[in-house]
C-alpha positions, -999 to 999 in steps of 0.1 A, spaced: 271 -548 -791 289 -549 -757 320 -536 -754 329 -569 -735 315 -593 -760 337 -625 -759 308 -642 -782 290 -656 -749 255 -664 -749 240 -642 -719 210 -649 -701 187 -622 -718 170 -614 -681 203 -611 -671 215 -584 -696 180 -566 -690 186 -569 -656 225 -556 -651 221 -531 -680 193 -514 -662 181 -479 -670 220 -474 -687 203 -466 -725 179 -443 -707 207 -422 -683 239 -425 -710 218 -400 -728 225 -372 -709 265 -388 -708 263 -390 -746 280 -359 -756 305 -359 -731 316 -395 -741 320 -380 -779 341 -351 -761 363 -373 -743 366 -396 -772 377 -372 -795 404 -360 -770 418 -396 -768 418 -405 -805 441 -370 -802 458 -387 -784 464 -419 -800 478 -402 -829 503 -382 -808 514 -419 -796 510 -430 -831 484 -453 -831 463 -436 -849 480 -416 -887 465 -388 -893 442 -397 -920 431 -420 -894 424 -391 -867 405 -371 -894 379 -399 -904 377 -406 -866 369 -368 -856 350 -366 -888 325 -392 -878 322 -382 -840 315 -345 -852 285 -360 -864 276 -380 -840 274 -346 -817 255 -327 -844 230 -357 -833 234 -358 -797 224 -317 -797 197 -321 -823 177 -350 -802 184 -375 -831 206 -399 -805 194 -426 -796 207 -460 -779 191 -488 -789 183 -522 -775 209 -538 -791 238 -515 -773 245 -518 -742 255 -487 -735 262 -452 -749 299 -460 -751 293 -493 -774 266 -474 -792 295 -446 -804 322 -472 -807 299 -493 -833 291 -460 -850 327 -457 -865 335 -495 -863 305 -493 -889 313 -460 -909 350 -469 -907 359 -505 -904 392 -512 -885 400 -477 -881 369 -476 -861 384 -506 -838 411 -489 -835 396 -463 -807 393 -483 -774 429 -487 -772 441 -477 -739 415 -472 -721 381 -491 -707 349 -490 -701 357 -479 -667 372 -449 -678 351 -439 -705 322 -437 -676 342 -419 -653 354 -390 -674 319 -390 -692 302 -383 -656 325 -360 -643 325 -338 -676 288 -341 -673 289 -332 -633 312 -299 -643 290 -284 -668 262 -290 -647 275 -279 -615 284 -243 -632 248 -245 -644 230 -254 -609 256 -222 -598 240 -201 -627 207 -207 -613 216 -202 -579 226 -166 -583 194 -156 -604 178 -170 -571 201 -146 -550 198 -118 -572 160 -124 -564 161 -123 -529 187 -95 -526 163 -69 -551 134 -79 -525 155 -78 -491 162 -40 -508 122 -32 -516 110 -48 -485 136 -39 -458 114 -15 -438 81 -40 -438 84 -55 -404 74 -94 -399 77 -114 -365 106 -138 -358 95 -176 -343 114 -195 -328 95 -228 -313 68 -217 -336 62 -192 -306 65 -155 -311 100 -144 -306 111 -108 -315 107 -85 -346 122 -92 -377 115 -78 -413 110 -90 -447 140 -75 -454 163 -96 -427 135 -128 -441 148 -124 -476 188 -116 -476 191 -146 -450 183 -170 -477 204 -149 -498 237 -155 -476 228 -190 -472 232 -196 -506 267 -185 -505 279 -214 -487 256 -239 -507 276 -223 -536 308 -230 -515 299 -264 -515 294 -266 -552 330 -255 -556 345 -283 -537 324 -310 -557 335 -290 -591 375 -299 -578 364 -332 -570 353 -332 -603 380 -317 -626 405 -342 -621 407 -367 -652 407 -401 -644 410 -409 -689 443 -436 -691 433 -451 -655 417 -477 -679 400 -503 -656 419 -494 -627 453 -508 -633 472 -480 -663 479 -490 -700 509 -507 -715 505 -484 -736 528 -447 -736 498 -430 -735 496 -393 -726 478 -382 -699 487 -349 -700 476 -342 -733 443 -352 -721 439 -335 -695 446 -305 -712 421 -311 -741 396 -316 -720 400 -285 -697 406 -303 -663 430 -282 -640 447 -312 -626 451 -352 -634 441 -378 -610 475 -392 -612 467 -429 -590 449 -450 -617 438 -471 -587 426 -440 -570 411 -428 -604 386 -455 -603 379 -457 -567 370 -418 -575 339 -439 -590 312 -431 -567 333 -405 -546 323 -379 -575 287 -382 -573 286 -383 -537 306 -346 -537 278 -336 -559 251 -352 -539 264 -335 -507 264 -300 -527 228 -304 -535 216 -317 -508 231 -284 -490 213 -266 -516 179 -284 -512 181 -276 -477 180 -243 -482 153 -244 -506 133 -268 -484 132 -245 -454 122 -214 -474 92 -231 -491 85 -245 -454 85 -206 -444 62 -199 -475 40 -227 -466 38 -212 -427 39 -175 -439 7 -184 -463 -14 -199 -437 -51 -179 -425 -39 -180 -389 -7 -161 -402 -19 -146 -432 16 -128 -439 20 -136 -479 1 -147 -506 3 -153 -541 -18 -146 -573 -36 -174 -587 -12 -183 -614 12 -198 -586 -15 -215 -556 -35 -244 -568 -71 -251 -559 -92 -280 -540 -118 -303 -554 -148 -297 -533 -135 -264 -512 -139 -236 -535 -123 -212 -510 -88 -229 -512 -54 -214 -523 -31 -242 -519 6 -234 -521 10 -270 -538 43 -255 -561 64 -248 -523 48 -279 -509 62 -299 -539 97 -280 -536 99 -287 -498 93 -329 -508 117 -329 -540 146 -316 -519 140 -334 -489 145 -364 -513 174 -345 -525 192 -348 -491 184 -384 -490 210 -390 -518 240 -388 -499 228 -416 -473 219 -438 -505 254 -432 -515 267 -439 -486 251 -474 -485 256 -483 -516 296 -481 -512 298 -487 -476 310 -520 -482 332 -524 -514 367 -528 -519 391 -510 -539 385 -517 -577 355 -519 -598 325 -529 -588 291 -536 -607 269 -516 -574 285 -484 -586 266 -482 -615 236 -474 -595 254 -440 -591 248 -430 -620 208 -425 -624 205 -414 -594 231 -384 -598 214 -371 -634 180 -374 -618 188 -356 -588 206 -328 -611 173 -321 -627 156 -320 -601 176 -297 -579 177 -274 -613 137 -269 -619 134 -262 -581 157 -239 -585 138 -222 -617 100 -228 -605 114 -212 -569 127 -181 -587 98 -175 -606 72 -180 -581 87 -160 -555 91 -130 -577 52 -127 -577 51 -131 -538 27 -103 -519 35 -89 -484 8 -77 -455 16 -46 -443 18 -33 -405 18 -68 -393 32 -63 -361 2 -37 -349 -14 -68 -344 -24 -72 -300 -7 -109 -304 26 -96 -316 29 -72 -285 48 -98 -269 73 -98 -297 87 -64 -276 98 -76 -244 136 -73 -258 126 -36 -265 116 -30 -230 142 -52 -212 168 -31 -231 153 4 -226 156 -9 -188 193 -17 -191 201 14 -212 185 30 -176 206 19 -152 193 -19 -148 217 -47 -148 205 -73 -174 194 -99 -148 175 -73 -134 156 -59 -160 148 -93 -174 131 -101 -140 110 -73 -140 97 -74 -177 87 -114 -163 69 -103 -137 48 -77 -157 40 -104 -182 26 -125 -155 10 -95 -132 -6 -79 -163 8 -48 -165 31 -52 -198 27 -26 -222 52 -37 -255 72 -11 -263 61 -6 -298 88 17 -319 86 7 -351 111 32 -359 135 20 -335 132 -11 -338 142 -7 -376 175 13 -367 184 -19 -346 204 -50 -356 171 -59 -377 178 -29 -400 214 -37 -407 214 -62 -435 244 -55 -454 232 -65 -486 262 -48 -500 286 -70 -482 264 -102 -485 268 -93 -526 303 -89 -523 305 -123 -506 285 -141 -533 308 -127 -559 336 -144 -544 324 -174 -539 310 -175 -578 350 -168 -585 
């Protein structure tokens, strides 16, 4: 059945080709469609198309279609083209003319558009879910670990001191503005696009309102033209969210990857997490943050795909936006199980001690003596000149106080605040 169907004979290659990998991605939709179509047949009584013995067998029958959809027992077969002509045969079949009765005032357009961004909500409050486990993570081990000194690198060169602690709660507070951007895709997201039909409003009096309402948007997209040019516009806020958040996650599995290394040696994991080689027996791979480091590098690619799919369309509907769609859902997943696998691998995550004892770290002190010069009576300039020339003549001796060095800017992490911050940014 297609929703289109004017009783044409179709090229099958052609329908394989334009329906793509729809049967396989309106899975994930499928509920959300029965949501949204239960909130329109609502509708359509209100405006009195439907009587209310109508609505009832309507309800009735879509009720158990999502008893389906949540025990696995949906599926879409060949013969539909899509979720939303799979569900509409449903009750044409189980109902007769009632069931024909359901597509008024709206299209297919619409359907997909208030299916994904129902879908993009409820996932975008679960990616935020998983995103505070991960900070809760790295706040409880910026607290254990904030006294365990590590080295800063910048260049990959030695730089100054840092800590575990300052390591952890960075990517802590980094999260907060990937959560940040998860917000502004979510308002993207809750404005419903339902009566825009295929672009151009019903002749219908439908209600939009009533809708909205039912299906707990804060605000209609009131432009039906803009509603539909919102097609592609709300994956992309997504795909920018996530890619901000895969960012983050790829450069701490980078850090993992240097910190594990036997030149570095600074962390290691237990054997559940590291994988090992086919011919070196002595190999603890850290294959799991390699993996997450690739997976959201794709991630970020997203947006740039996005971007060149729609770079060139004009207002109105468009077959290339369909491409949207798979790409979004899979990207979703992904971003979610790196999220999960990150979470619980770094909770098993073992620190070397007195790290910065190390002779090829003294040079990670020259900040420590330049300042103990200026708190003396140099002038900045000064001091830094001097510290230079006992590098070069040899005579540097790092000015190694660990204790110090802790009550610094280094031992200041305000995980307090940086909780605070999160909170608000979850609200």
């Amino acid at each position: 059945m297609k929703l289109w169907n004017k009783d044409d004979n179709l090229n099958i290659k052609i329908e394989k080709f334009t329906v793509g990998n729809d049967r396989i991605n309106d899975l994930f939709l499928a509920e959300y469609d029965v949501i949204a179509t239960i909130a329109h047949a609502k509708m359509l009584n209100k405006i009195d198309v439907l009587n209310k013995a109508e609505l009832n067998n309507i309800i009735s029958e879509l009720n158990m279609i999502l008893k389906d959809i949540e025990i696995g027992n949906f599926i879409i077969e060949d013969e539909y083209e899509d979720v939303h002509s799979k569900i509409e045969s449903i009750l044409v079949k189980k109902l007769g003319k009632v069931g024909k009765k359901i597509h008024t005032g709206r299209s297919r357009n619409d359907q997909v558009l208030v299916a994904t961004q129902l879908y993009l909500k409820n996932e975008i409050c679960e990616i935020k879910f998983l995103t505070k486990n991960l900070f809760n993570t790295l706040i409880e081990l910026a607290e254990k670990n904030k006294n365990l000194l590590l080295p800063g690198y910048t260049h990959l060169q030695v730089a100054m001191p840092s800590s575990f602690g300052l390591w952890f709660s960075s990517y802590a507070e980094c999260l907060i503005d990937d959560v940040l951007y998860l917000n502004t895709a979510f308002k993207i997201n809750d404005q419903n696009p339902l009566g825009s039909a295929a672009g151009f409003g019903s002749s219908f009096k439908i209600d939009r309102d009533f809708t909205t309402k039912e299906l707990g948007f804060s605000e209609l997209k009131y432009n039906v033209v803009s509603s539909q040019m919102n097609r592609g516009k709300v994956e992309k806020s997504v795909a920018i969210a996530i890619g901000s958040l895969a960012s983050t996650l790829s450069k701490l599995s980078a850090d993992i990857c240097f910190y594990m290394t036997q030149e570095l040696n600074f962390i290691s994991f237990p054997d559940e997490i590291t994988t090992g080689s086919s011919i070196m027996p002595h190999k603890k791979n850290p294959d799991v943050f390699e993996l997450i480091r690739g997976k959201c590098n794709i991630i970020q690619s997203l947006t740039n795909e996005f971007n060149s799919i729609s770079i060139n369309l004009t207002s109105g509907y468009h077959r290339d936006l369909q491409l949207y769609k798979g790409k979004i859902i899979e990207s979703v997943i992904e971003i979610k199980n790196c999220l999960e696998i990150l979470d619980y691998s770094i909770k098993k995550i073992n620190l070397r001690e007195n790290i910065l004892e190390d002779e090829k770290y003294k040079y990670a002190f020259t900040v420590e003596n330049l300042n103990e010069l200026v708190n003396n009576g140099f002038s900045f300039r000064d001091a830094y000149l001097k510290i230079s020339e006992d590098i070069k003549n040899g005579n540097y001796i790092p000015k190694k106080d660990f204790n110090h060095t802790l009550k610094g800017s280094i031992g200041n992490l305000c995980l307090k605040e940086i909780e605070i911050k999160m909170k608000k940014a979850l609200n």
